[in-house]
C-alpha positions as CSV (number, residue, x, y, z in Angstrom):
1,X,2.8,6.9,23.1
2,X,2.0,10.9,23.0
3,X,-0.8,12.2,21.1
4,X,0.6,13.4,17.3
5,X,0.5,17.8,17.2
6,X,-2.8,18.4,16.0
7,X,-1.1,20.6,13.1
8,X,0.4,16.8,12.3
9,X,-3.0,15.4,11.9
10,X,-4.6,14.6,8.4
11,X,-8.6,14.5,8.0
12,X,-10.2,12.7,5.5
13,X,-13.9,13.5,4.7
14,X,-15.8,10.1,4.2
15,X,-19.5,10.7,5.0
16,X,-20.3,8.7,1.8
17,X,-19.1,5.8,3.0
18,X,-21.1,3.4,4.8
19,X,-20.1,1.0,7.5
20,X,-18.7,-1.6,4.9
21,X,-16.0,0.2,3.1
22,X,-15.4,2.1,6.7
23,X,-14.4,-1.7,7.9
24,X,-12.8,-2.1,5.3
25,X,-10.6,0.6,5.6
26,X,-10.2,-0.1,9.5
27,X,-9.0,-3.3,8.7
28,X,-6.4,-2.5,6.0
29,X,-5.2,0.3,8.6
30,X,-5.1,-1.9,10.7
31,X,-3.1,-4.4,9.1
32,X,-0.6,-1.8,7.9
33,X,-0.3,-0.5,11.8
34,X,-1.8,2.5,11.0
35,X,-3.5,4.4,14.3
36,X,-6.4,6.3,13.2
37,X,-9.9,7.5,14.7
38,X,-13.0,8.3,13.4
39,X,-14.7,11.7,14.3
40,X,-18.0,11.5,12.7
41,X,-17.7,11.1,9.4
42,X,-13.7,12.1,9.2
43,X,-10.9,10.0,9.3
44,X,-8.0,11.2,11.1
45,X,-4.4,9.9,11.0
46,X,-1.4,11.2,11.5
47,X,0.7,13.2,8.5
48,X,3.3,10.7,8.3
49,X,0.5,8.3,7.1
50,X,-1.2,10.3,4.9
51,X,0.6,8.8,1.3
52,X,-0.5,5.1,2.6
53,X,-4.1,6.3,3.1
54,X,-4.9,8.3,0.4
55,X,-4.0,5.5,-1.2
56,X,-5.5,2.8,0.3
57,X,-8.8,4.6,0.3
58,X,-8.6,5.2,-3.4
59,X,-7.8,1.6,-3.9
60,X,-11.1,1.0,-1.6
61,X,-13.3,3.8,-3.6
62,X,-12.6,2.5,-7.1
63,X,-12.1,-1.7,-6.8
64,X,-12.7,-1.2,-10.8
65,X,-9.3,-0.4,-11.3
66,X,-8.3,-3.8,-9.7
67,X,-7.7,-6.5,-12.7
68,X,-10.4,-8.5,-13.1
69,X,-9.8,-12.2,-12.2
70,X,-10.9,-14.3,-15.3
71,X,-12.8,-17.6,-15.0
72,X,-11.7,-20.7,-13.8
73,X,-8.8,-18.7,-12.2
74,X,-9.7,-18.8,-8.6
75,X,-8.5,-15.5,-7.3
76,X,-5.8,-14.8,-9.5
77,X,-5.9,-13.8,-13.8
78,X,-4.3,-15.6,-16.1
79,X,-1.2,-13.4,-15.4
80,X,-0.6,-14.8,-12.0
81,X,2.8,-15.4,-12.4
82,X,3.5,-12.1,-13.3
83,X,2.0,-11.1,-10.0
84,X,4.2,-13.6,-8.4
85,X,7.2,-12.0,-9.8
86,X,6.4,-8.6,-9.0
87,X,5.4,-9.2,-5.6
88,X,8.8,-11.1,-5.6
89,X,10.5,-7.6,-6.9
90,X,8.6,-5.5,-4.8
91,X,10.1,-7.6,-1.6
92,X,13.5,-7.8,-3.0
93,X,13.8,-3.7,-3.3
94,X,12.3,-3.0,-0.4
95,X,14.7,-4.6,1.7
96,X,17.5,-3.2,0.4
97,X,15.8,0.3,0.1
98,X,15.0,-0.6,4.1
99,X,18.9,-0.3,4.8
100,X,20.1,1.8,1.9
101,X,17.2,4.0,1.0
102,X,19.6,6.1,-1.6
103,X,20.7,2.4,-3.8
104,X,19.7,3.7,-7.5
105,X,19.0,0.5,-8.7
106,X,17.0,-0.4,-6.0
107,X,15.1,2.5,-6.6
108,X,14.8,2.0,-10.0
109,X,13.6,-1.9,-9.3
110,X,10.8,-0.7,-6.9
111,X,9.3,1.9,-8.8
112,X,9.3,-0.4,-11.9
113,X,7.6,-3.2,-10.1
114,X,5.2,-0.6,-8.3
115,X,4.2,0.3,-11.7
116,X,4.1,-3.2,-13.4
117,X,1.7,-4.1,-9.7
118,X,-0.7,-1.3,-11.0
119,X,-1.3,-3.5,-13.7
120,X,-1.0,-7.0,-12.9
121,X,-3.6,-9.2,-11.5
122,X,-4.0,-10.6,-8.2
123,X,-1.7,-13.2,-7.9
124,X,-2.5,-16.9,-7.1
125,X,-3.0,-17.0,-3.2
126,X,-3.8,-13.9,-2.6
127,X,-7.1,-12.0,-1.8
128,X,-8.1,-8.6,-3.4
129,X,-7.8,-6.9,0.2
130,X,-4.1,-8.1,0.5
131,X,-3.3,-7.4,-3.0
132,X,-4.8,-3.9,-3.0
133,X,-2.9,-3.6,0.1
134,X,0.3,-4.5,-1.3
135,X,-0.6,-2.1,-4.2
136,X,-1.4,0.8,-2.1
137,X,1.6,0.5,0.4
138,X,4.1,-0.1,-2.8
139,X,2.8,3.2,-4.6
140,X,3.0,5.3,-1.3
141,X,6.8,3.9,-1.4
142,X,7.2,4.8,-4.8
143,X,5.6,8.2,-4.1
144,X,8.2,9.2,-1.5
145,X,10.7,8.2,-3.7
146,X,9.2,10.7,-6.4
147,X,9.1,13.4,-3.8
148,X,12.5,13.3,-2.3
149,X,11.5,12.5,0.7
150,X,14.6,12.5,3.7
151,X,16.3,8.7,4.1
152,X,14.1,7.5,6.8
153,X,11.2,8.0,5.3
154,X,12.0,5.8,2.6
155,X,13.5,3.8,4.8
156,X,10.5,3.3,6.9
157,X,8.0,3.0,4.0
158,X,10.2,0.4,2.6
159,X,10.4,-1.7,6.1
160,X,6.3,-1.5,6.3
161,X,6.1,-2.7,2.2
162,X,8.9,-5.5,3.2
163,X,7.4,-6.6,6.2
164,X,3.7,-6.4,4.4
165,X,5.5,-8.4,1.5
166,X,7.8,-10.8,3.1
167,X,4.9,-13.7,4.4
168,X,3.8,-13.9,0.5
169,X,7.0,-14.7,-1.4
């Protein structure tokens, strides 16, 4: 593999991070197949990454927004079937947006269940790093939707949600 054009690299300032949310991050990049290095205290990945990132280091930097799992639960709320069905949506769109990345109701599906996933709690099975995962990978989806982005970048951010997606339903 060739090294990315420097003017294709993203830097992301975390010096206020210390070396547990900097794991975290690693492994969540990692997970997602996501190359990036540290240089001090930046994070650098490559352009095409960038939406994924952000968001996964905003999911990672506020874990307050994450539903809160009530007790008795395990790791899931009391709305883990909701979960269940959106991560069930969010696999079913993706894999036709993977092959047809301009299908309107496919479209429509994923960015509906990207929003409902904003709001629904972690669902039964899962751990928060996989759900916020799932969360951040779906919204970076959506967001390339939003933005108009050319066919295969929808279609690849909707093979890496699909892929993410597929071992949990």
């Amino acid at each position: 593999m060739t090294d990315p054009d420097p003017d294709e690299l993203v830097a992301y300032d975390l010096a206020d991070w210390g070396p547990e949310l900097r794991a975290q991050l690693d492994e969540l990049l990692s997970k997602d197949g996501i190359t990036a290095t540290w240089e001090e205290d930046d994070l650098v990945v490559a352009e095409n990454d960038a939406d994924t990132v952000e968001t996964l280091i905003d999911a990672i930097d506020a874990p307050d927004a994450l539903p809160v799992a009530e007790e008795g639960d395990g790791e899931a709320g009391a709305g883990s079937e909701d979960g269940a069905e959106t991560l069930s949506d969010l696999y079913v769109a993706s894999d036709i947006l993977m092959n047809d990345p301009t299908n309107s109701q496919a479209v429509i599906e994923l960015l509906e269940a990207a929003d409902r996933a904003t709001a629904a709690p972690i669902p039964y099975g899962l751990d928060e790093d996989t759900w916020v995962e799932v969360r951040a990978v779906a919204e970076a989806l959506a967001d390339r939707l939003g933005a108009e982005a050319d066919d295969t970048e929808v279609a690849d951010a909707a093979r890496r949600l699909r892929e993410l997606v597929h071992p949990l339903v």
